[in-house]
N, C-alpha and C positions, 0 to 999 in steps of 0.2 A: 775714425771710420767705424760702421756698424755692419756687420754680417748676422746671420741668421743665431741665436746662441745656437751652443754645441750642448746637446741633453748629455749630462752626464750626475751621475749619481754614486754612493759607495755606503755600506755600513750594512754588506751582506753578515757579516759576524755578529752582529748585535742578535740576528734572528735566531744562530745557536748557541748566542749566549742568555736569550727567551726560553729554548728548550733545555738549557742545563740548569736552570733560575726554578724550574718545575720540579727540580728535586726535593725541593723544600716546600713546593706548597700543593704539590698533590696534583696528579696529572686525570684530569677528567675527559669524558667520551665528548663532553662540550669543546673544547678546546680541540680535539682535534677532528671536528667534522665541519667546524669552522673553516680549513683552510683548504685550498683546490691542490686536485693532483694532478700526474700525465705522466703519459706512458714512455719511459726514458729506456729501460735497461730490458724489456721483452723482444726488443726486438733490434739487440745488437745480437751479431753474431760470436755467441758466447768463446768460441772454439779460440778469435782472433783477439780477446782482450788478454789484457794485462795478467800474470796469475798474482793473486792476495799472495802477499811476503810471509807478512804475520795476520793472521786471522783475529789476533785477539785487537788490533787496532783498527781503528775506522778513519776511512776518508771521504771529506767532504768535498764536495764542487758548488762551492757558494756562489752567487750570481745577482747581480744587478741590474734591472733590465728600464730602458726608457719605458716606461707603461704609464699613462695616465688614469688608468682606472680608480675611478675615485674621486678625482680631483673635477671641480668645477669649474667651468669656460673663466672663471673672474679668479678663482683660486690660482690655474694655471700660468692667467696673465702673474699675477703677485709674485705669483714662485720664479717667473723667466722660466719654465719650462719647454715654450712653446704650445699649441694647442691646433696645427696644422694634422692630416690624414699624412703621416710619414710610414705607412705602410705598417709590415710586420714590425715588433718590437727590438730592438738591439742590444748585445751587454755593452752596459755603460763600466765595468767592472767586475773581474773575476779573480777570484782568489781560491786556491785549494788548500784544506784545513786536515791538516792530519794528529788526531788523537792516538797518542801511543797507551797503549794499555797500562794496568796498575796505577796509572793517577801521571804515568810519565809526562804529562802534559799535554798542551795544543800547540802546535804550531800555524803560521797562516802565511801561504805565499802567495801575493799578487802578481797576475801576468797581465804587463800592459795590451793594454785594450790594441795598439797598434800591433800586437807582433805578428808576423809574415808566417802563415803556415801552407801545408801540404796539406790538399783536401783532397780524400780521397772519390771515387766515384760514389754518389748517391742518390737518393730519392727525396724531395722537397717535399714539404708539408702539404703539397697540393694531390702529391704522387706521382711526380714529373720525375722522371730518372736524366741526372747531368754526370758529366765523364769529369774525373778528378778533374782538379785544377787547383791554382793558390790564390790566398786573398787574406786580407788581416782576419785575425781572431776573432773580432766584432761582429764579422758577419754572420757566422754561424749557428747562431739563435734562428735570424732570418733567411737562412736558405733552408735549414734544412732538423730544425726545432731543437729543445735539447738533447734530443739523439744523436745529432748529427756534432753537438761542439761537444758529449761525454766522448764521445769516439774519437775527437782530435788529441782532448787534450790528456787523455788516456797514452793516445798514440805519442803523443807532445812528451811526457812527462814519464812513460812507465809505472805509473802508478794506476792501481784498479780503484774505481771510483764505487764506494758502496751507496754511499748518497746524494741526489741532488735537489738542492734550493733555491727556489730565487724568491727576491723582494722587487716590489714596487716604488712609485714617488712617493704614495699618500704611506703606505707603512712604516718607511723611514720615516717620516715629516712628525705623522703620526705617535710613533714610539720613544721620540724625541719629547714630546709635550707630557706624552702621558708620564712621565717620571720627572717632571717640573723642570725641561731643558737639562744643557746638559755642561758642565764649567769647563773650558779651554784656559789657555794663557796664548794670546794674542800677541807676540812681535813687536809688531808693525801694524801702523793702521793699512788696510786691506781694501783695496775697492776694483769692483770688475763687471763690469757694465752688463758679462754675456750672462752672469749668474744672480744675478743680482748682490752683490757682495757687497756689504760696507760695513765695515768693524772697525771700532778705531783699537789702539796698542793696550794689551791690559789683561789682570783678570776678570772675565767675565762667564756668564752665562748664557749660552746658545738656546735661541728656542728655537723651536723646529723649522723653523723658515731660516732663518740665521743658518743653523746647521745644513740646511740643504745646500744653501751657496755656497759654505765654506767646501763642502768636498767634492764639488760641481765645478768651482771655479780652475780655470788651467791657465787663460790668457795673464794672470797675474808673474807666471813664471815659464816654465812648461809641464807637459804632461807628470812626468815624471817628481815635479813638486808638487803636482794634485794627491801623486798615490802617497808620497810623502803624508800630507798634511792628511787624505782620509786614515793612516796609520796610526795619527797622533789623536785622530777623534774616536779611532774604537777604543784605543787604550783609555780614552775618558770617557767613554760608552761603558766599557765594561766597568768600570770604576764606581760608576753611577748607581749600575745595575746592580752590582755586589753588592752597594752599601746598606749600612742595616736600615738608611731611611727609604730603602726601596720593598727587599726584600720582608722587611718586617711591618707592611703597612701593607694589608690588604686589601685595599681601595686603592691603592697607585701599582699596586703591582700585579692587582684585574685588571686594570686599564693597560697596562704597559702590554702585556700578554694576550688580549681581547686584538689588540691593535695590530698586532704584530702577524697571529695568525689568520685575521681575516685578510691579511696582504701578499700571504705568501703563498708558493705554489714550490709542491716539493714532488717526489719521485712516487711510482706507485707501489713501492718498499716500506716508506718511513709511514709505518702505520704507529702503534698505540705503543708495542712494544719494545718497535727500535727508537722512537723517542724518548720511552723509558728507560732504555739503555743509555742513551749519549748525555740524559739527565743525571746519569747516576757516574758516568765519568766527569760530570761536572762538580759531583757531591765533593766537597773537600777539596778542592784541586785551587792551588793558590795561584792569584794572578800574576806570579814571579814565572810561573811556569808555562801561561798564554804570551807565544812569540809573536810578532810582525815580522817578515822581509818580503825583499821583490826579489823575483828571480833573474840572476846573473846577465849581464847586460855586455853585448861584445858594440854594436853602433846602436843606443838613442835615437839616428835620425839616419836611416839608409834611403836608400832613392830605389827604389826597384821599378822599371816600369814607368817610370813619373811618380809613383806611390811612395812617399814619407812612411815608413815604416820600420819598425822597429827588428832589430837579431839579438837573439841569445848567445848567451857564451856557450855552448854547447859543452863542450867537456865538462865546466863548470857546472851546469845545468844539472846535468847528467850524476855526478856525483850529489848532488844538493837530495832530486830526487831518489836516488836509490836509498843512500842513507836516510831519510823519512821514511820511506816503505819501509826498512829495515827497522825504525824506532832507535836509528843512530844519533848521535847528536849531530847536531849541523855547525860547520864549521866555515867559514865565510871568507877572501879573501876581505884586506879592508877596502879596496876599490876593484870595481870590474867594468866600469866604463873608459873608454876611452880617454886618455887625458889630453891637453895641448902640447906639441913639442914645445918643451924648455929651452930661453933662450935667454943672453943676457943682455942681448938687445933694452931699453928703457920706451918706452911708451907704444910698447904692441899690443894688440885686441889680445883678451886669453880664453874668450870665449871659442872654442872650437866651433867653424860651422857645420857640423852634424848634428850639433846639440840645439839648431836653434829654426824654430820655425819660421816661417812668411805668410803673411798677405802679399798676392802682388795683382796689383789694377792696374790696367792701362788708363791714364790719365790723357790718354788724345785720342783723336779721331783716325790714329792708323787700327787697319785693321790686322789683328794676331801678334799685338807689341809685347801685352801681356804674357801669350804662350810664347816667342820670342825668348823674353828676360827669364820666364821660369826655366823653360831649356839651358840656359846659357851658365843661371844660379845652378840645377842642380848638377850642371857638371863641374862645379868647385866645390860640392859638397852640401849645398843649403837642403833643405828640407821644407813644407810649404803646409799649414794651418787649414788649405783649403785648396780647391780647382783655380787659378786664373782666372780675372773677371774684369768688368770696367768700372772706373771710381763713378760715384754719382755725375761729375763735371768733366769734361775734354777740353784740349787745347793748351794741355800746360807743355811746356818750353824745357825743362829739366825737372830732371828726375829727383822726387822728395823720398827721404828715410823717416815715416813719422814713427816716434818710439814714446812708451810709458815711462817715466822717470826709472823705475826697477829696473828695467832692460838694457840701461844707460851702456851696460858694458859688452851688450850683445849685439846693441847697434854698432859699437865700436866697430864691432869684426863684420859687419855686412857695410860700412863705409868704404873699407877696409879694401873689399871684393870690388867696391862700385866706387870710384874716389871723384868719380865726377858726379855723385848727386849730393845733396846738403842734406845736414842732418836736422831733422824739427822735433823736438821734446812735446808731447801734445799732452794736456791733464787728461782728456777723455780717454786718451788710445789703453786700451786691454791689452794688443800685443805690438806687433814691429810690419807696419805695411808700408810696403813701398810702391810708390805713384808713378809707374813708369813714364817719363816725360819723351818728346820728343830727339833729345839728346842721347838717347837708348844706346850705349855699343856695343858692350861684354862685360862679363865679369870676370873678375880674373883670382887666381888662388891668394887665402892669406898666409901673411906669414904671421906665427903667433908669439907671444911672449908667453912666460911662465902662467899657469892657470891657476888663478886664484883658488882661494882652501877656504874662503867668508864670501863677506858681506862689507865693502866698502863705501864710503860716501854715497849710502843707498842703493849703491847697485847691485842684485842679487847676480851671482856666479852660477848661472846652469849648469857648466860642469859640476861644482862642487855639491850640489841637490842630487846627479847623477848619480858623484863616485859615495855616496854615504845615504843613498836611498838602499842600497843592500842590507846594511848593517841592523844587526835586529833588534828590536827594543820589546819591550814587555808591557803585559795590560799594567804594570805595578811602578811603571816609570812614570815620574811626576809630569803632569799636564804642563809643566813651563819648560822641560827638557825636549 
């Protein structure tokens, strides 16, 4: 089955590990009148933020936004970006980066792009005034610019936001090539129809097309294996960028820099001298001491509303940021998602359904079978990839589970739910849709067995991507870890 791809994008850190890379080669009035600003922090109401903990550390609100600017109608087709009028731009990805003063290092917390927030009352980009209300994180760029998502995630977090970034498609794509791609260690051969994704298992070298799919792609696993794997390409972004074939070769590392800042759009703050600052916190600072994690995870996959969305562990949260604002060390449980109840039952799903997306189409000619099954799924806990829709074809008779080889164990647990539809292993399928047949009656709750901690006879464990997407790794961790 094919649906619209989903734009998504990551490697907002490469852009201030561009401006820490300026320490060593000399920061010019060229380079930063190359890049667009906007007006983010004039016109919060200064009274109701955050107060700075430590002054002498800085934080960042990195951002990655669906934008095509740049990219050409045939370039975009290549990329699987899309090239449709999809309105105002979206974050594809958000991470907030806290430099602790003295060299104490960077850290970088990703918030899934799903998570459920409290919007407060405000004024949209047009200068329409709307009454609070809630909606994922993502939307926030698009209602109401980046003033409106510094104020959430300010509000979100507790932390005062000194800077904000964002990049583009073509910047990323971009700043990949201009430093001759960039080396991963590949798994598993990889393939993903919405991203364009196909790597076979190995070491190799990403060029900027490669890299766009690899941290674009989600139907391969789910979301939360995407922020995974974009974690594992800054760590080799920055690796890249470090090394002395970048840094010490001034025709790759104009171009990497050229590229970078013609694509990004920062705060109307980060002028010549706070650049030069965050360059100078990057002087010396070893990549043992640039962290990755996601922020603390209480449900992966809640239902609010019909909304698939994402909650935080809130206590945990809570603690995570303060200590950053403090320039505390962070301290991590080793899992904070949800696990399956343990049983010793022998041949149960261990995929939790909260953890696992749907396609679901009505495959007949009744009319709302679709919205039907989704009702019925998210009252046993499923979560859904997209709105309820019809398959290309009607008239089918029973109800199809078609699943990707990788998802083998996730379809286990949605049979599980539905035991009257059959299960089809499809090569083409990205994710796990189901064809709702005329035999449509309910779903009913699973019962799970123990949740797997790997990767068995191919089949990846969404829980397990879950409960160790926390756990923080460093720019200095080897690209095969």
């Amino acid at each position: 089955m094919s649906l619209h791809p989903l734009r998504r994008i990551a490697s907002v850190l490469s852009v201030v590990i561009v401006l820490g890379s300026l320490a060593g080669w000399g920061l010019s009035n060229r380079y930063v009148s190359d890049k667009k600003t906007v007006n983010v922090f004039g016109s919060l109401d200064q009274a109701s933020r955050p107060q700075a903990v430590d002054t002498a550390g800085m934080t960042i609100l990195a951002v990655a936004v669906d934008d095509r600017s740049g990219l050409t109608r045939k370039e975009q087709d290549a990329l699987h970006v899309g090239h449709g009028n999809y309105g105002a731009a979206r974050t594809d990805t958000i991470i907030v980066i806290r430099f602790a003063p003295g060299g104490g290092g960077a850290t970088a917390v990703s918030l899934p792009r799903d998570t459920w927030v409290d919007i407060p009352a405000y004024t949209d980009t047009q200068g329409k005034a709307h009454a609070a209300t809630q909606d994922r994180i993502n939307t926030l760029l698009e209602r109401g610019g980046p003033q409106l998502l510094t104020r959430v995630v300010e509000q979100l977090t507790g932390m005062r936001i000194d800077h904000y970034i964002s990049l583009n498609f073509a910047g990323f794509l971009n700043m990949v090539n201009a430093v001759g791609g960039v080396p991963m260690c590949i798994p598993k051969p990889m393939q993903d129809s919405y991203s364009g994704l196909n790597l076979q298992a190995g070491q190799q070298t990403l060029t900027g097309k490669q890299a766009l799919a690899y941290v674009r792609a989600r139907h391969i696993d789910s979301d939360f294996g995407r922020m995974q794997r974009q974690q594992r390409f800054l760590s080799a972004m920055a690796q890249r960028v470090a090394s002395a074939g970048t840094l010490l070769n001034p025709l790759k590392l104009n171009s990497f820099i050229d590229a970078a800042m013609k694509s990004i759009t920062t705060d109307e703050t980060l002028g010549r001298d706070a650049i030069m600052n965050l360059a100078q916190r990057f002087r010396g600072l070893s990549l043992k001491k640039i962290r990755f994690l996601t922020v603390p995870i209480s449900n992966g996959n809640a239902n609010i509303n019909g909304n698939s969305v994402v909650l935080w562990d809130q206590a945990q949260a809570k603690t995570l940021f303060t200590d950053l604002a403090a320039d505390k060390p962070v301290v991590l449980p080793a899992a904070t998602a949800p696990a399956a109840t343990p049983t010793a039952a022998a041949g149960l799903p261990t995929v939790a359904p909260g953890l696992i997306r749907l396609t679901v189409l009505n495959a007949t000619s009744i009319t709302g079978l679709a919205r039907k099954a989704s009702d019925s799924l998210a009252k046993v806990g499923f979560g859904f990839a997209a709105q309820p829709g019809n398959a290309p074809t009607s008239g089918a008779a029973t109800t199809v589970i078609e699943y990707p080889k990788a998802q083998a164990e996730a379809a286990r647990t949605v049979a599980a739910s539905i035991p009257f539809a059959t299960l089809q292993e499809t090569a083409d399928a990205t994710g796990i849709t189901l064809l709702v047949g005329k035999d449509w009656t309910a779903a009913k709750r699973v019962k799970l067995g123990t949740a797997s901690t790997g990767t068995t006879s191919g089949s990846t464990s969404t829980t397990a991507v879950v409960q160790t997407i926390t756990a923080p790794r460093t720019a200095a961790d080897s690209i095969c870890k």
